[in-house]
MIBA-785025 format. One line per 3 residues: their letters; for each residue y, z, x of C-alpha. Coordinates in nm, 3 decimals. Each point is the difference from the previous one (the first is absolute). Example, Ala and Ser with C-alpha at 12.3 -4.5 7.8 and 13.67 -1.06 7.14 Angstrom:
2
AS> -0.450 0.780 1.230; 0.344 -0.066 0.137 .
END
This chain:
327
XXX> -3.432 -2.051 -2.394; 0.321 -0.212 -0.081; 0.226 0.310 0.083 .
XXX> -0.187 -0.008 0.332; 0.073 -0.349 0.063; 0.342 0.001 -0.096 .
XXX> 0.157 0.261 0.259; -0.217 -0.071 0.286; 0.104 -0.359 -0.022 .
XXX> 0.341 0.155 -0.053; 0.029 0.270 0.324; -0.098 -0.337 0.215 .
XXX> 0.240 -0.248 -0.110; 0.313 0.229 -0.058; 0.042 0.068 0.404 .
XXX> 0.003 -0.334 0.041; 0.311 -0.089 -0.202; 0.378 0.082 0.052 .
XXX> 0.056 0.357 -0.027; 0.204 0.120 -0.283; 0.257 0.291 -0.037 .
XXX> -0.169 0.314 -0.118; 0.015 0.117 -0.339; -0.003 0.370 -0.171 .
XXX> 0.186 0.300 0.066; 0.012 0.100 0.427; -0.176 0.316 -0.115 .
XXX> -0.282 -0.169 -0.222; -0.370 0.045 0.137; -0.260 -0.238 -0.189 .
XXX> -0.332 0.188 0.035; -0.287 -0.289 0.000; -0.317 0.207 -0.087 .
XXX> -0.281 -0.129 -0.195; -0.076 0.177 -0.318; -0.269 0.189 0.134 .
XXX> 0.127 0.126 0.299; 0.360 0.061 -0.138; -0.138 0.347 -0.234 .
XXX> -0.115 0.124 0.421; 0.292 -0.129 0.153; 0.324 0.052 -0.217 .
XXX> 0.007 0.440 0.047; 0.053 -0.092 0.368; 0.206 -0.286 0.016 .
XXX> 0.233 0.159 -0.261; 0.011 0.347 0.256; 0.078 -0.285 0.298 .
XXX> 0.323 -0.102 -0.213; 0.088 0.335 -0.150; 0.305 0.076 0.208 .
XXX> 0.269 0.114 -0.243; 0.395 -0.026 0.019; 0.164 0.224 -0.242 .
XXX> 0.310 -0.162 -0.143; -0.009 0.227 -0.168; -0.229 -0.086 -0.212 .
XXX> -0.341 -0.079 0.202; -0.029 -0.334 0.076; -0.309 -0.174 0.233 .
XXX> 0.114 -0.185 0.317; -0.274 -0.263 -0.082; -0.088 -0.134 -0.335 .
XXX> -0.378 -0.111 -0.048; -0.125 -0.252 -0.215; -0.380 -0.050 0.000 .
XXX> -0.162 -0.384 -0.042; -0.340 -0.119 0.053; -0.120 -0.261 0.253 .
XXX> 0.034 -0.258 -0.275; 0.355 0.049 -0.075; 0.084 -0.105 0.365 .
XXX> 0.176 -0.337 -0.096; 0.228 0.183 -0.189; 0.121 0.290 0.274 .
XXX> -0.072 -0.177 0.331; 0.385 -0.009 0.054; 0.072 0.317 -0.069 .
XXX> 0.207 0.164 0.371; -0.310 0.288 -0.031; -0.354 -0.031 -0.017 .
XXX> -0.271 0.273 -0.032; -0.358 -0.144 0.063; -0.316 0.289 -0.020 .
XXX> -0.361 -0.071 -0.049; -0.259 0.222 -0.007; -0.383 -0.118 0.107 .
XXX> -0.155 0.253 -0.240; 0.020 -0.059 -0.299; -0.087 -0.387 0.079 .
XXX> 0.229 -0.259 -0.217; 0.088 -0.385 -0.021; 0.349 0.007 0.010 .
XXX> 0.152 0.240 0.295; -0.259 -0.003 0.227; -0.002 -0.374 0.008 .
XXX> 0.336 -0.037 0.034; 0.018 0.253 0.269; -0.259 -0.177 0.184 .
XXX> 0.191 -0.330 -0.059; 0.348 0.168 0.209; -0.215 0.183 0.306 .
XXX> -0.165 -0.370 0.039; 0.301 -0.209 -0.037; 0.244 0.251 0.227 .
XXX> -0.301 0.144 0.206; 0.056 0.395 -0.074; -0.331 0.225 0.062 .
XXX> 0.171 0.308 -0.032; 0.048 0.228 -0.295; 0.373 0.024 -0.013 .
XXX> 0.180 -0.311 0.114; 0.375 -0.156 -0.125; 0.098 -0.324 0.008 .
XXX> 0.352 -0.127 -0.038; 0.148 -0.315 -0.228; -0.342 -0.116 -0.070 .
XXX> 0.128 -0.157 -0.337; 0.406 0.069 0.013; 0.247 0.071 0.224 .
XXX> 0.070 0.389 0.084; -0.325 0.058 -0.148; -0.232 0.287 0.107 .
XXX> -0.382 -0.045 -0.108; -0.212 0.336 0.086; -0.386 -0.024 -0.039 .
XXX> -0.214 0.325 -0.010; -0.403 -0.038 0.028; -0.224 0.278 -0.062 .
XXX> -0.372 0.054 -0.020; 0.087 0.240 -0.328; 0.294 0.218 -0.173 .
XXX> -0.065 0.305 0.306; 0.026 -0.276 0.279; 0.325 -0.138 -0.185 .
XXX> 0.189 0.319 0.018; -0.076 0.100 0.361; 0.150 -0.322 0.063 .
XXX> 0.305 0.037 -0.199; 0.122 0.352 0.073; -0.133 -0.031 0.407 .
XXX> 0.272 -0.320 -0.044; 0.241 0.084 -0.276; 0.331 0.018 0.192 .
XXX> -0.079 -0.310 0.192; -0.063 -0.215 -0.311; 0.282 0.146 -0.158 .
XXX> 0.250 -0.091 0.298; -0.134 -0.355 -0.067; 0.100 -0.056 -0.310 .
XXX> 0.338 0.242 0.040; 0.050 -0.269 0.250; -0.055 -0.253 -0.145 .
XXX> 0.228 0.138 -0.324; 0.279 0.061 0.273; -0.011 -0.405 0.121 .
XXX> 0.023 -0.151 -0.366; 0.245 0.279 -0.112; 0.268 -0.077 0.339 .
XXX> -0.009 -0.376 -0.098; 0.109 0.063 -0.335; 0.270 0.219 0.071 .
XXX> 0.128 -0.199 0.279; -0.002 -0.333 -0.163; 0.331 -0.034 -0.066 .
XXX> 0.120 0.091 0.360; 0.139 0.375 0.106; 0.360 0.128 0.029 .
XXX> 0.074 -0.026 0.320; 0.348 0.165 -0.044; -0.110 0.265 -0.176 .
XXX> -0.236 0.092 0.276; 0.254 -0.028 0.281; 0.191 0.285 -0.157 .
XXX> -0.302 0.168 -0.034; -0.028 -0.039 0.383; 0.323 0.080 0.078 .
XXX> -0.029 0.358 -0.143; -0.371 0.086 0.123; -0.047 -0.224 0.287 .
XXX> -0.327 -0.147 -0.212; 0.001 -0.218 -0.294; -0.229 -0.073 -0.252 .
XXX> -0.064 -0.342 -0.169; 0.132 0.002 -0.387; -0.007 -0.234 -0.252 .
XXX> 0.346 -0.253 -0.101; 0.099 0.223 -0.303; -0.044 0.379 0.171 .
XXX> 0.395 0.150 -0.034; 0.082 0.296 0.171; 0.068 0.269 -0.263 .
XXX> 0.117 0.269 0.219; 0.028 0.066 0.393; 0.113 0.272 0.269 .
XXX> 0.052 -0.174 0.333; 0.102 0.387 0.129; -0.360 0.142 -0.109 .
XXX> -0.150 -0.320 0.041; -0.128 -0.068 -0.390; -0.044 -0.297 -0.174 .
XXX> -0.098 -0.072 -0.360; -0.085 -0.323 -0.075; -0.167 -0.180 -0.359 .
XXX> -0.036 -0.283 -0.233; 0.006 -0.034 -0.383; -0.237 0.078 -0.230 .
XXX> -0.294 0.107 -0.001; 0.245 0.231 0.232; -0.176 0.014 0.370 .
XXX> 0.181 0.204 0.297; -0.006 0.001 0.301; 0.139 0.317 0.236 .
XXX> 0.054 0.016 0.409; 0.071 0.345 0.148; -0.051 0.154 0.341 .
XXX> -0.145 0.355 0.018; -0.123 0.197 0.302; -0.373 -0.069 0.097 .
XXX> -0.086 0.411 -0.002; 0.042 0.013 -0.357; -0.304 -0.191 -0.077 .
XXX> -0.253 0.162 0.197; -0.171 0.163 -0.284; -0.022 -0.137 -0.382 .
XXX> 0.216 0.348 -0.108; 0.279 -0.054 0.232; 0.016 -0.382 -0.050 .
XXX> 0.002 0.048 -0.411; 0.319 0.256 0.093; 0.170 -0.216 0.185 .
XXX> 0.002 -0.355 -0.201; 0.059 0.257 -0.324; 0.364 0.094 0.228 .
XXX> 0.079 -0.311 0.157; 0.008 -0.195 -0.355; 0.171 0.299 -0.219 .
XXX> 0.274 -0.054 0.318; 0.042 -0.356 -0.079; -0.194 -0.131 -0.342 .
XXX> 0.067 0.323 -0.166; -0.071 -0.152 -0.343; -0.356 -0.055 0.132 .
XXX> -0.213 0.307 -0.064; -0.343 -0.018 0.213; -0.232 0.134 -0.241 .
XXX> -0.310 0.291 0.108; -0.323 -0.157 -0.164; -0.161 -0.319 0.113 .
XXX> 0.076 0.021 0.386; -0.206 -0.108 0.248; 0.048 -0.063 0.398 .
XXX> -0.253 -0.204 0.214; -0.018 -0.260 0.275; -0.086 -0.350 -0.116 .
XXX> -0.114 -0.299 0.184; 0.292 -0.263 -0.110; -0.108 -0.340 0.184 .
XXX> -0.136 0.117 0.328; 0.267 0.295 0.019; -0.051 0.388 -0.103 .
XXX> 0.283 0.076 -0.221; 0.121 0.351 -0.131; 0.066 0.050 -0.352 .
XXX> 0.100 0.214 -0.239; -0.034 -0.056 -0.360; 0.130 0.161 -0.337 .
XXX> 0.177 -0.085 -0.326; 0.382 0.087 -0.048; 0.277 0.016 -0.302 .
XXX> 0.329 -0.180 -0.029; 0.279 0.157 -0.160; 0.177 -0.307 -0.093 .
XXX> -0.289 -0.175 -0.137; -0.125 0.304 -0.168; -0.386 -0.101 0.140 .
XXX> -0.166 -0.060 0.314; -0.314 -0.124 0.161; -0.166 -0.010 0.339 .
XXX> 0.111 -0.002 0.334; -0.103 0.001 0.389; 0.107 0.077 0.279 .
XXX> -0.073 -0.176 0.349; 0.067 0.211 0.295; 0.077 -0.238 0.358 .
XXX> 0.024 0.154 0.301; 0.307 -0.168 0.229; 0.060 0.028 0.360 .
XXX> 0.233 0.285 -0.002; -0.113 0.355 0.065; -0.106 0.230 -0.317 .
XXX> 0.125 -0.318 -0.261; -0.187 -0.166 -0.271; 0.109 -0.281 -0.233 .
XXX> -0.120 0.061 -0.348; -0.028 -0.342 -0.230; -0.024 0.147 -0.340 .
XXX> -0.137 -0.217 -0.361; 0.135 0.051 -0.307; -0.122 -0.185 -0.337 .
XXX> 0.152 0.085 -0.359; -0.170 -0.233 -0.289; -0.062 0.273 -0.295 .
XXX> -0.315 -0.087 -0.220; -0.160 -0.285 0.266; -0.247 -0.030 0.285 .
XXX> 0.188 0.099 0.363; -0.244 -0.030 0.237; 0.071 -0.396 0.107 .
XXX> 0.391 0.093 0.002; -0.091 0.306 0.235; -0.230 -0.191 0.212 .
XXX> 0.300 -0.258 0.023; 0.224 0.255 0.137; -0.278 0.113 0.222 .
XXX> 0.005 -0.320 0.156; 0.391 -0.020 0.081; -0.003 0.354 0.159 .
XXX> -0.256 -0.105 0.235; 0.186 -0.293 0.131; 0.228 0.287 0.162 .
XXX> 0.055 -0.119 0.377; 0.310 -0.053 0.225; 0.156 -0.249 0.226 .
XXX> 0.111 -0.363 -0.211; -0.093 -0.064 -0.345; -0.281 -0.142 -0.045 .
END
């Protein structure tokens, strides 16, 4: 009974205090499952965060870390929160405090989210389900939806960070001058090679090494996955030619960044220089000229160490893409 006491008296007084910074990794999901539902629940919540990035070595978008109602005290503050309770089998622990969080923010349906309950950029999702059958149906009818919340939510804490010591405003004029759009970039992005004929710009920052590339291409070549994979393979080997866009791990797909679709391509490369290589993306904006496209292009080289932050970085500055002053 003491655990009880302790993080129900907890979940009430914490909203009522100054909110803290969130703490954790952007991509880190705490799952809050009591024991006896988590051996029901964890198969599905681990297929809800499965989505893999290949770097190329596989690495997951989210990380999960599983803690029991108890335990709350100690993760409250983390910038993700899992909650999912399960009716059958009964227990003390999650399905009080899941009762405790549908009473105190007045949520009667299965699914809800709830945003800096107890830190700032915070996103809390709750799943309640009569059993383990009930809890899927609700997470794969809703999958892409929770996962946009959190992808969100990752975006917001991930753009303050980066930005935090201002942009370089210069640097992004001369983008502007050669494509007529700019993107935002950090203060210590250098230009490491341009064509103002082409246009093509090649822009980075120290290590771990991330790059950024701008290029206009014509908007027919990307009608189909085939053509668009033969066309960014000949516009780099024209002006990165010691980038070689490699065959396996490629993917294309529309995403939901923010409350935009985006088009993206996806696939790891080598660098001759370097002698290595890692992932990439590639962004494809369509502009208000006839039959052009802007493609924002990602690349991150850090040999032996987690990418998927650094790429989700980059992901971020390519869609700041827009035209007119700088922001």
């Amino acid at each position: 009974m003491q655990k009880i006491l302790v993080y129900t008296s907890y979940i009430f007084t914490l909203s009522c205090t100054y909110l803290p910074d969130p703490i954790g990794n952007v991509n880190e999901i705490i799952v809050i499952v009591s024991p006896e539902d988590k051996i029901l629940v964890e198969p599905y919540v681990q297929d809800l965060f499965s989505n893999t990035i290949y770097t190329p070595q596989p690495e997951k978008e989210f990380s999960i870390t599983f803690k029991y109602p108890w335990e709350m005290e100690n993760v409250s503050k983390y910038g993700n929160l899992f909650f999912a309770s399960l009716d059958f089998p009964e227990d003390s622990t999650g399905d009080l405090l899941m009762q405790r969080i549908i009473i105190k923010h007045k949520q009667d349906k299965p699914l809800f989210v709830l945003g800096d309950l107890y830190s700032k950029n915070q996103t809390v999702c709750a799943v309640h389900a009569l059993d383990a059958v009930s809890l899927q149906n609700v997470i794969s009818n809703n999958k892409k939806w929770i996962l946009d919340e959190f992808r969100n939510t990752m975006t917001v804490r991930l753009e303050l960070n980066i930005f935090k010591n201002g942009k370089n405003d210069i640097l992004s004029d001369k983008v502007k001058k050669m494509f007529g759009y700019t993107v935002d970039l950090q203060p210590d992005f250098k230009i490491i090679k341009s064509d103002s004929l082409k246009p093509f710009i090649w822009i980075g920052r120290g290590y771990p090494y991330r790059w950024i590339t701008i290029h206009k291409s014509k908007r027919d070549k990307y009608t189909n996955s085939v053509d668009a994979w033969e066309e960014v393979t000949k516009v780099y080997s024209e002006t990165i030619p010691d980038i070689h866009i490699g065959t396996h791990f490629r993917s294309t797909e529309t995403i939901k960044y923010c409350i935009k679709n985006r088009k993206i391509m996806r696939g790891i490369y080598e660098h001759d220089e370097s002698e290595s290589g890692g992932p990439f993306f590639v962004y494809i904006f369509d502009t208000e000229t006839s039959n052009e496209v802007i493609l924002v292009s990602g690349f991150v080289n850090y040999p032996g160490h987690e990418k998927v932050i650094l790429l989700k970085q980059l992901e971020i500055i390519a869609n700041t893409l827009h035209r007119g002053e700088i922001l």
